[in-house]
N, C-alpha and C positions, 0 to 999 in steps of 0.2 A: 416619924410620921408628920405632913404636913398637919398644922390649924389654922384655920382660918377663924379668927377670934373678933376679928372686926367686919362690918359690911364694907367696907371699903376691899376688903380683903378677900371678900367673896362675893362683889360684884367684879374685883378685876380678873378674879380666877377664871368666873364663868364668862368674861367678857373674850378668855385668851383661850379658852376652851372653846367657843363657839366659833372664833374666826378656825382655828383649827381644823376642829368639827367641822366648815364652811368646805375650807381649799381640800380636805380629805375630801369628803363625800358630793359634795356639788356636780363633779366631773361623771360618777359612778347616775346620781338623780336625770342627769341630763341625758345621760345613755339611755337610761328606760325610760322615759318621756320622748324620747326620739325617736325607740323604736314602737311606739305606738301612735303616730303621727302619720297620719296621711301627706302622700308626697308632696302635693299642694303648700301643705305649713312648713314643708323644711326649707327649700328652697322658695325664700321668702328674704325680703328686703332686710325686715326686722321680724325674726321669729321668737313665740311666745312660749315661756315657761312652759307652760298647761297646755294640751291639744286642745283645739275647740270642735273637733271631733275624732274622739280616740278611736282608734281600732287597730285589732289582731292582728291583720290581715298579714304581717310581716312575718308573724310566727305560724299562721295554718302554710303560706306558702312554703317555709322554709322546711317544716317536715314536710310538705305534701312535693319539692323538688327529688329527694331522694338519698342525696348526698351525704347531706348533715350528717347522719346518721352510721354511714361508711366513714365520715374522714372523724365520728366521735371514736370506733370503733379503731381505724388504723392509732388513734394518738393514743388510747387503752392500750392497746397492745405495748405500742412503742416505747413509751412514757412507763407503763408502769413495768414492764421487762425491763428496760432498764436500770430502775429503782431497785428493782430484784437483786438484778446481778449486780450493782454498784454496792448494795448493802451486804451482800455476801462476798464479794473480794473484797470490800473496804475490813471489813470484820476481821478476816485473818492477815489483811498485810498490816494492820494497827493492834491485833494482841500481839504479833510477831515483833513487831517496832516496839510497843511498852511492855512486856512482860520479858523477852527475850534480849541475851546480851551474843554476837556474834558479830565478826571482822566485819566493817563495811556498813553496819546498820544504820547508824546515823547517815553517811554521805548518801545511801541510798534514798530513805526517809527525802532528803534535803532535793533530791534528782527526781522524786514525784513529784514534790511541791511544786519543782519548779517550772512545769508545764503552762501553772496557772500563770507565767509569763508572759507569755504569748498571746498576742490576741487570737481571738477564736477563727479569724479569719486567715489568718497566718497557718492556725492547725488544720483546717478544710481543705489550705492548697494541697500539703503535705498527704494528707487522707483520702482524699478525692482518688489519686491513683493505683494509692495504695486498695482503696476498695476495689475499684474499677479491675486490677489486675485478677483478685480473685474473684469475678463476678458476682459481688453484694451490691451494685449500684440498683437502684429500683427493689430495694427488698426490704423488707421489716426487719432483718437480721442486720442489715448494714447500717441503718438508723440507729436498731439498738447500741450497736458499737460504738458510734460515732458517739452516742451519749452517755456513755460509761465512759471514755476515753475522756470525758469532759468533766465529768460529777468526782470521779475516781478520785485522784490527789486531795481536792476539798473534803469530800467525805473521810477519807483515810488517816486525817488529821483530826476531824471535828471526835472519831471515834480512837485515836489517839490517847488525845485531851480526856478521855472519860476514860479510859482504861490504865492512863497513868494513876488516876484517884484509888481504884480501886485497890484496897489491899493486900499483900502480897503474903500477909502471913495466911490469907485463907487460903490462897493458892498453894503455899506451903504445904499448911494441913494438910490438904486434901493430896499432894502427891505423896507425905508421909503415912496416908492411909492407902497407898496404893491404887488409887485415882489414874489414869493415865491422861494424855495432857488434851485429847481430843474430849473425855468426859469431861475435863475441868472446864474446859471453856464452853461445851454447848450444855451441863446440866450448874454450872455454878457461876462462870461471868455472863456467859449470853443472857439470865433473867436479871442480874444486877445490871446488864447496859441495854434495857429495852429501850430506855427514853434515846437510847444516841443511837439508836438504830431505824428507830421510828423519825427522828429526825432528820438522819441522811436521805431515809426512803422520801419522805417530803419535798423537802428539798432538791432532790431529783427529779420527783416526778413534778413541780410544777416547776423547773427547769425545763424539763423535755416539754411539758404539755405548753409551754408558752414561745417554744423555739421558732423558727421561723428561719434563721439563716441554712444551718444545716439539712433541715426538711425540705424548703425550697431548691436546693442544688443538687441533695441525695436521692430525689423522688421526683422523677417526672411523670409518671402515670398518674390520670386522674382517680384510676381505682384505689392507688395506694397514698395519695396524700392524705397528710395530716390538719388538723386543727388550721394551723395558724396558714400556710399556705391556701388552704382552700378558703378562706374566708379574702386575701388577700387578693386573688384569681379571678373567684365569683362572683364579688359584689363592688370592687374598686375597679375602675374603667379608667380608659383617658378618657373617652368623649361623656361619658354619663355612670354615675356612681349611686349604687341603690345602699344610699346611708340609713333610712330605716332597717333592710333588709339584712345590716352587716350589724347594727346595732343589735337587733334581734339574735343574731348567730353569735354575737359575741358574749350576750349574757347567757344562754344557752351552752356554752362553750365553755365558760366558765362556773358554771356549777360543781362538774365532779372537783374540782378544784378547792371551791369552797365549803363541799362538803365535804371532804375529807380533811379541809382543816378543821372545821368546826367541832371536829370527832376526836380528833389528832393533836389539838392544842397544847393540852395537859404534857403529855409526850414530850412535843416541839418542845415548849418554853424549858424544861427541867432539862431537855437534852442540850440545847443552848445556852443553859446557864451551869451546868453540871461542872465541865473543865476549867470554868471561873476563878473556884476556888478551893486550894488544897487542901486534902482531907489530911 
């Protein structure tokens, strides 16, 4: 555990703590000081920290357009089905991979990984027609895929990593009590790996909720776009760009995000530190 035993020692801690503190949050302070700025102060030679006269006006117009609230809804959808199904096939192709010994399983394991290869843009070309053939372009369903397709490998190792730890004599036991292997894992590993499952889920879903490449190429209807798209669409122009307006939509946009980490932390950190280190 750090001490800081001297003031010297605890003026520089907090001196490297605040610049920190600075470059972290400054960027996040200037967002919502921006979005409550009348258009006058932003577009300004030299603009000022502080409004010198704040207003709403950014956030009544933004629910009162109508939008918002459909493209909150399509990324709900999209974002958090996907976290669903990324959490439920990562789950049995990683007890499969750590608990089970069969021909193939390692090179397998090693042939999901290696997806994460690619850049994501390389996997769109490939996907794009692939959707397009079976008609998911324009769909919530073709969305979801496309982000499972993506989260899948990473999560199927992060829950790997935690079900190697897990021990195998309890596994044992319980098939020597005549356990079958589908109870073993959803009444006996799946509560010992809630933290790596709540972790995947997260991380998926503020994956998908912060997308932007895939959503903009898989979804051309305005009824069906998502978050990050529509925010991109709406309020960024060539000729004139309502930067209050996108500021607004952005913290807005960003809440179910941070409120579900907020809730989910405990979760996250334990699931991300859990494969660390062998039990």
């Amino acid at each position: 555990m750090l001490k800081l035993l001297t003031w010297r020692a605890r003026f520089a801690f907090w001196a490297v703590f605040a610049v920190i503190a600075s470059f972290l949050f400054l960027p996040l302070v200037w967002m919502v000081l921006t979005s409550i700025k009348p258009e006058s102060e932003i577009f300004v030679r030299f603009p000022t920290l502080w409004p010198n006269a704040p207003t709403l006006g950014s956030y009544t117009s933004l629910f009162g357009r109508g939008d918002m609230v459909s493209n909150l809804k399509n990324s709900l959808i999209t974002a958090g089905g996907g976290a669903l199904l990324t959490v439920f096939l990562a789950t049995y192709a990683a007890y499969s991979f750590a608990k089970f010994r069969y021909r193939g399983r390692k090179p397998l394991m090693f042939l999901m990984l290696s997806a994460q290869m690619f850049p994501f843009a390389m996997l769109l070309i490939s996907l794009y027609p692939l959707l397009q053939q079976f008609g998911l372009l324009n769909t919530h369903l073709g969305l979801i895929l496309a982000y499972i397709i993506l989260a899948l490998p990473s999560g199927t190792y992060m829950l790997y990593s935690y079900f190697v730890n897990i021990p195998t004599e309890i596994i044992e036991a319980a098939r020597a009590d005549g356990a079958g292997e589908l109870y073993i894992l959803h009444r006996i590993v799946l509560p010992l790996a809630m933290p790596a499952m709540v972790t995947v889920g997260l991380y998926s879903f503020m994956w998908a909720w912060n997308d932007l490449l895939f959503s903009l190429t898989l979804i051309t209807k305005p009824e069906l776009r998502t978050v990050g798209p529509a925010l991109l669409l709406n309020y960024i122009g060539e000729s004139k760009s309502d930067w209050a307006g996108a500021m607004a939509a952005s913290i807005v946009s960003s809440l179910p995000v941070v409120i579900g980490f907020a809730f989910l932390q405990k979760f996250f950190i334990q699931g991300l530190t859990a494969g660390a280190v062998k039990s």
